[in-house]
C-alpha positions as CSV (number, residue, x, y, z in Angstrom):
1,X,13.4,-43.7,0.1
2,X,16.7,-42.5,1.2
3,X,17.2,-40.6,4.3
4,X,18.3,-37.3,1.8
5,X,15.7,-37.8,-0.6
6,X,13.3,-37.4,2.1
7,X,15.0,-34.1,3.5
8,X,15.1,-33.0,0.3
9,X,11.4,-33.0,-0.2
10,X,11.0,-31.8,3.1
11,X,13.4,-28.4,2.8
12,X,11.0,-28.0,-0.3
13,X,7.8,-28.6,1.2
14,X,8.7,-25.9,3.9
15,X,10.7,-23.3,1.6
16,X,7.2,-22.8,-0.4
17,X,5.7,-22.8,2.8
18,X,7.8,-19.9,3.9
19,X,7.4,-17.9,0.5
20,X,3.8,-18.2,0.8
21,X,3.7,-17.1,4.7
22,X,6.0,-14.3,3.0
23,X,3.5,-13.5,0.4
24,X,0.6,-13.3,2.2
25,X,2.1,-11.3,5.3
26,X,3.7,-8.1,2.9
27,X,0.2,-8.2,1.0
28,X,-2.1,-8.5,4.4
29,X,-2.3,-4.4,5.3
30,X,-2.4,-3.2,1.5
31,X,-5.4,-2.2,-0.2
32,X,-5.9,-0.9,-3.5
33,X,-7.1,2.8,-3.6
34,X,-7.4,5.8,-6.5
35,X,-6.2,9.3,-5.7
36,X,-10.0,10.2,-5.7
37,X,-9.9,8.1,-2.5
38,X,-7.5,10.5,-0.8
39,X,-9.1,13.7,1.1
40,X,-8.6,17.0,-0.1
41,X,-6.4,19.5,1.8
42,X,-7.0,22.7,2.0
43,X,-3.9,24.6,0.8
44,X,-3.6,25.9,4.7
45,X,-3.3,22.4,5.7
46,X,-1.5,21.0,3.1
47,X,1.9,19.4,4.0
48,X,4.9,21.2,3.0
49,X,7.7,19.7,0.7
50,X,10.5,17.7,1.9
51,X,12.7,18.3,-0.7
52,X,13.3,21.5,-3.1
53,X,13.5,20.2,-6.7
54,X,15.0,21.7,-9.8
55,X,12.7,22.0,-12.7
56,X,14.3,20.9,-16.1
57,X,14.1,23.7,-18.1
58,X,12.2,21.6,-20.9
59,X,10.3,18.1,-21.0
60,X,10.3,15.7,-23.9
61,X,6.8,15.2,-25.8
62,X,7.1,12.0,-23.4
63,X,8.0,13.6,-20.0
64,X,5.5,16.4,-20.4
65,X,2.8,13.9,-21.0
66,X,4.2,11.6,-17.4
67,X,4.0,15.3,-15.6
68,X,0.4,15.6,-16.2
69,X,-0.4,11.8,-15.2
70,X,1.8,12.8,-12.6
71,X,-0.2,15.4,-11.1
72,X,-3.2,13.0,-11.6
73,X,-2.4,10.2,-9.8
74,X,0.7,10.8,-7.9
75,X,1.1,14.2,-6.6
76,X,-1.6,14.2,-4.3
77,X,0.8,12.1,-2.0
78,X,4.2,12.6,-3.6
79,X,3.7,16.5,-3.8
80,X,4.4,18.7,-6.7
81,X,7.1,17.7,-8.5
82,X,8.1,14.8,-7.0
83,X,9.0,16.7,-3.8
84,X,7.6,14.6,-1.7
85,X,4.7,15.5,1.1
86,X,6.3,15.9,5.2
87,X,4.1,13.1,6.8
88,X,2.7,11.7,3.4
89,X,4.7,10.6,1.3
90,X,8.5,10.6,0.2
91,X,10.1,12.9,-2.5
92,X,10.5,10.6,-5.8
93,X,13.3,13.5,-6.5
94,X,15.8,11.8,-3.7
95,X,19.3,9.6,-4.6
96,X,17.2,6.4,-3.0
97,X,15.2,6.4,-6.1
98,X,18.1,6.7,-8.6
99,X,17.5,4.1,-11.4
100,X,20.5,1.9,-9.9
101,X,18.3,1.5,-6.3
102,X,14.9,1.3,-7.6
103,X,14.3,0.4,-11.6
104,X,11.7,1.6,-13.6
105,X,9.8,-1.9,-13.0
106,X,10.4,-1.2,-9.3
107,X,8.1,2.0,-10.1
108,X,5.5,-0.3,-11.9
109,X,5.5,-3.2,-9.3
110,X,4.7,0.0,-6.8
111,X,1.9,1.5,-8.9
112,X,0.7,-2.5,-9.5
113,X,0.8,-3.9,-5.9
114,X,1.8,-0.9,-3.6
115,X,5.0,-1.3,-1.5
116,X,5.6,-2.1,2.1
117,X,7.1,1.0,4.0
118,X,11.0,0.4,3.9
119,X,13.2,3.8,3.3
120,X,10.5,6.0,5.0
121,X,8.5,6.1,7.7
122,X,5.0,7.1,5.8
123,X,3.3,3.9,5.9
124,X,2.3,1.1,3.0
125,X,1.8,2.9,0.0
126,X,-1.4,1.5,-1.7
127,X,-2.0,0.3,-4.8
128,X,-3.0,2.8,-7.8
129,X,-5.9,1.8,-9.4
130,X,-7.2,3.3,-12.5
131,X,-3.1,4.0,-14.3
132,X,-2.4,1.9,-17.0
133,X,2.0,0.8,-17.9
134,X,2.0,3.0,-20.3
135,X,1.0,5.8,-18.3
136,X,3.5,4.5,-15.3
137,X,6.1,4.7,-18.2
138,X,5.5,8.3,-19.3
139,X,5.5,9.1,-15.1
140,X,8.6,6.8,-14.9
141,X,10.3,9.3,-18.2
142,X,9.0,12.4,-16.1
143,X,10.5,11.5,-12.5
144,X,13.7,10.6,-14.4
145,X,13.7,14.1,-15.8
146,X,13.6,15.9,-12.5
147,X,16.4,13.8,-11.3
148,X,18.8,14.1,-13.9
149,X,17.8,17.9,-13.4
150,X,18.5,17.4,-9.8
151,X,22.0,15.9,-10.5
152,X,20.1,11.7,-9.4
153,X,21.4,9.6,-12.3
């Protein structure tokens, strides 16, 4: 075999080496949890909002139906209205989560695998069990609302 042949096969052998080492080091903290995992505040405790957010003055048949999935699997980190919870979770209602940062599959890779902490210092967020992608897309058409309300296109 010729000398580049060989570190061809070798720069291949190692590059899927490194993807799996990747793989298996952003996945090693993550767990997947429901919101009926998370403890229940009482409304003395409970963390304040990060972010004041504009409510649209009417929802689609679509986003009305992602605000109640919404508050059922997402608000009990990401606060009411996507405003985010002050040492929970971030504000979904925030220009780094405009759909030119973060697409709408970013939102169902999230809900699907969790994410590694990376614009805010709240920790891994988990995975979601028990919210189907077509739920994820009426949440998706709900958050998109609020920041179109909020001027976040």
């Amino acid at each position: 075999m010729k000398q580049s042949t060989l570190r061809f096969i070798f720069a291949v052998i190692f590059g899927v080496m490194g993807v799996i080492a990747w793989i298996l080091w952003n996945h090693r903290d993550q767990t997947s949890h429901s919101v009926s995992d998370l403890p229940d505040l009482p409304s003395e405790l409970a963390a304040a909002p990060i972010v004041e957010v504009v409510v649209p003055a009417s929802l689609s048949e679509t986003e009305a139906t992602g605000e109640r999935a919404f508050a059922t699997f997402c608000a009990a980190c990401h606060g009411t209205n996507a405003a985010g919870r002050e040492d929970i979770a971030p504000p979904l209602v925030h220009r780094i989560y405009h759909p030119g940062h973060h697409s709408d599959e970013a939102f169902h890779i999230a809900v699907l695998n969790g994410v590694r902490a990376h614009h805010w210092r709240f920790g891994n967020m988990p995975s979601i069990k028990g919210v189907t992608r077509a739920e994820v897309n009426t949440i998706i058409a709900y958050v998109r609302a609020l920041q179109r309300a909020n001027g976040i296109e």
